[in-house]
C-alpha positions in Angstrom: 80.6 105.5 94.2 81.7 103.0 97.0 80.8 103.4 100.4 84.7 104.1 100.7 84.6 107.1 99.1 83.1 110.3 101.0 82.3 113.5 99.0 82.4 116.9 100.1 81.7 120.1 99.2 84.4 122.0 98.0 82.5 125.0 96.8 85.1 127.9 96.8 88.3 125.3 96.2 90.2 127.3 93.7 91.6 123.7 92.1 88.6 121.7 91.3 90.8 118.8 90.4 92.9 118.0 93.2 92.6 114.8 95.0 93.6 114.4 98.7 93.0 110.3 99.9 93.8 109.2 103.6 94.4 105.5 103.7 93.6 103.8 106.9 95.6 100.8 106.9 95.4 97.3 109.1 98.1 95.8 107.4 101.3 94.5 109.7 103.5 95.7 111.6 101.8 99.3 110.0 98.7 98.8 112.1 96.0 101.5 112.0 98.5 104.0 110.2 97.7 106.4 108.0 99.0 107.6 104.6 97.5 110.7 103.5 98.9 111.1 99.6 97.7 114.6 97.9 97.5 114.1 94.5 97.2 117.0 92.1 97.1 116.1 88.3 97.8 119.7 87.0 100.8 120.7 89.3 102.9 119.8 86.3 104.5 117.0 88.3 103.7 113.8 87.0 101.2 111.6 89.9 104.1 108.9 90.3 106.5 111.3 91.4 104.2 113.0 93.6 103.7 109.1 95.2 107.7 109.0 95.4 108.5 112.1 97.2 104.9 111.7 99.8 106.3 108.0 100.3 109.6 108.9 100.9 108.7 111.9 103.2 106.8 109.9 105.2 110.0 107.0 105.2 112.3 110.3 105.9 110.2 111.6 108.9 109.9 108.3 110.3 105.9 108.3 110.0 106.8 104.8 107.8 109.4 102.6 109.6 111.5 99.6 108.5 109.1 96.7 107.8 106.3 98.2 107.8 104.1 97.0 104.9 102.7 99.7 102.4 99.2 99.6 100.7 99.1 96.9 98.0 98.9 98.2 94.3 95.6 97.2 93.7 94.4 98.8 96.7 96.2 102.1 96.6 95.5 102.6 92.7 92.3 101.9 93.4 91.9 104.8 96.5 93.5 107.3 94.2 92.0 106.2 90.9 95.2 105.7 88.9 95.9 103.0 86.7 97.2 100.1 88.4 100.3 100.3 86.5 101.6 103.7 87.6 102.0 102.3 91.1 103.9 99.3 90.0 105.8 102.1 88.5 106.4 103.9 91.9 107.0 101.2 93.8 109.7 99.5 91.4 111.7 102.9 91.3 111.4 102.9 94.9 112.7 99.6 94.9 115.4 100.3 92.7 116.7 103.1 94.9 117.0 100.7 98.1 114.0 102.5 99.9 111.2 100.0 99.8 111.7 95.6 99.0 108.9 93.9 97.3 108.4 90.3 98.2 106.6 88.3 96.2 103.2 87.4 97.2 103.7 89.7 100.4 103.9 93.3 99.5 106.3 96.2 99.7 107.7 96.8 102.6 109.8 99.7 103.8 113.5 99.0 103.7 115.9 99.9 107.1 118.4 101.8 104.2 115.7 104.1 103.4 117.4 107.8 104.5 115.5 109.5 107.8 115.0 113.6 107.5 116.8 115.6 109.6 115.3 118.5 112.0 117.1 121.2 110.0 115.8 119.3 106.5 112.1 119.2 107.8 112.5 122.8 108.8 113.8 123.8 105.5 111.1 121.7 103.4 108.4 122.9 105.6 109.4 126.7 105.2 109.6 125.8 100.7 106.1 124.5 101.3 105.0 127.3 103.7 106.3 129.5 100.7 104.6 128.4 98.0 100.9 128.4 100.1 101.6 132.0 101.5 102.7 133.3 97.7 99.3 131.6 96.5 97.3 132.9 99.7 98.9 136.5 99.0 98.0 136.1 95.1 94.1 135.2 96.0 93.9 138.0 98.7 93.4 135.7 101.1 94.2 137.4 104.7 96.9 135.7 106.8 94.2 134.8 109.5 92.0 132.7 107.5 95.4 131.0 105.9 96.3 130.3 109.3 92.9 129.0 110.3 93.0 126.9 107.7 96.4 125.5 107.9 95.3 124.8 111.8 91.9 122.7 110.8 93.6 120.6 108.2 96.1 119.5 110.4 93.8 118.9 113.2 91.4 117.1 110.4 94.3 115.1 109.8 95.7 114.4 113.5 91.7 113.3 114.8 91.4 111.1 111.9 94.5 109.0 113.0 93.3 109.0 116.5 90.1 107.6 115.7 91.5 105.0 113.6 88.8 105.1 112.0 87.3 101.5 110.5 86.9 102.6 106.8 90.2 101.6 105.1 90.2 104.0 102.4 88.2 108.1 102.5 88.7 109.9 99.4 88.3 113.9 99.4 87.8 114.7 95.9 87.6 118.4 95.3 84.9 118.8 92.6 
């Protein structure tokens, strides 16, 4: 595999086939942000809707701002290993809806339309989410501390790797 991609041991991951990429981006006016997309081919949900709701969360939460450039298709099918085609497909429907413009020869960029989440909608999307991992935590036996410990190393995994900035554009996690 590339020198992109970085492999780890997932040995007790209950879904072997979930793939979780951070993209590291240097592109302008994004500069050095990061998109992390969780992809998970057996949730039922087909992958480019799970592109369109993670792109338009971050665009609703602000993380993704108006103008700022995201990934080109070639690069993000190519992080996520998805045909090339299914991202055209997300990023035309997100074009269609007014959320992101594509300009040719430049990119997609994020649109000043797009619609920003409010405090009481984060809260109320963070408690379905919260939901679903404490039903699934309850249903493996998993005891509330180690959910909790877990929840609190992702999200500092996630929160150093943005402060480093790290210089590899693209880490993929794949849980095999």
């Amino acid at each position: 595999m590339e020198s992109s991609v970085k492999n780890m041991e997932w040995e007790n991951a209950l879904d072997i086939n979930c793939l979780a990429v951070t993209i590291h981006t240097n592109i302008k006016p994004l500069s050095c942000r990061m998109l992390h997309f969780q992809i998970n081919p057996h949730s039922g949900m087909p992958v480019y809707r799970q592109m369109i709701d993670q792109i338009k969360y971050y665009i609703a939460s602000d993380a993704l701002k108006a103008g700022d450039q995201l990934p080109s298709i070639r690069e993000l099918a190519q992080s996520l290993a998805i045909n090339p085609t299914t991202v055209v497909r997300v990023y035309t429907e997100l074009e269609r809806e007014g959320v992101i413009e594509m300009r040719h020869g430049k990119g997609a960029f994020v649109t000043d339309s797009g619609r920003r989440m409010t405090s009481a909608e984060r809260d109320k999307t963070l408690r379905r989410l919260a939901r679903q991992l404490a039903v699934e935590a309850t249903q493996m036996g998993a005891p509330a501390s180690q959910v909790l410990k877990v929840v609190r190393e992702e999200l500092a995994e996630l929160q150093d790797a943005e402060e480093f900035g790290a210089p590899v554009k693209v880490s993929v996690v794949s849980r095999r």
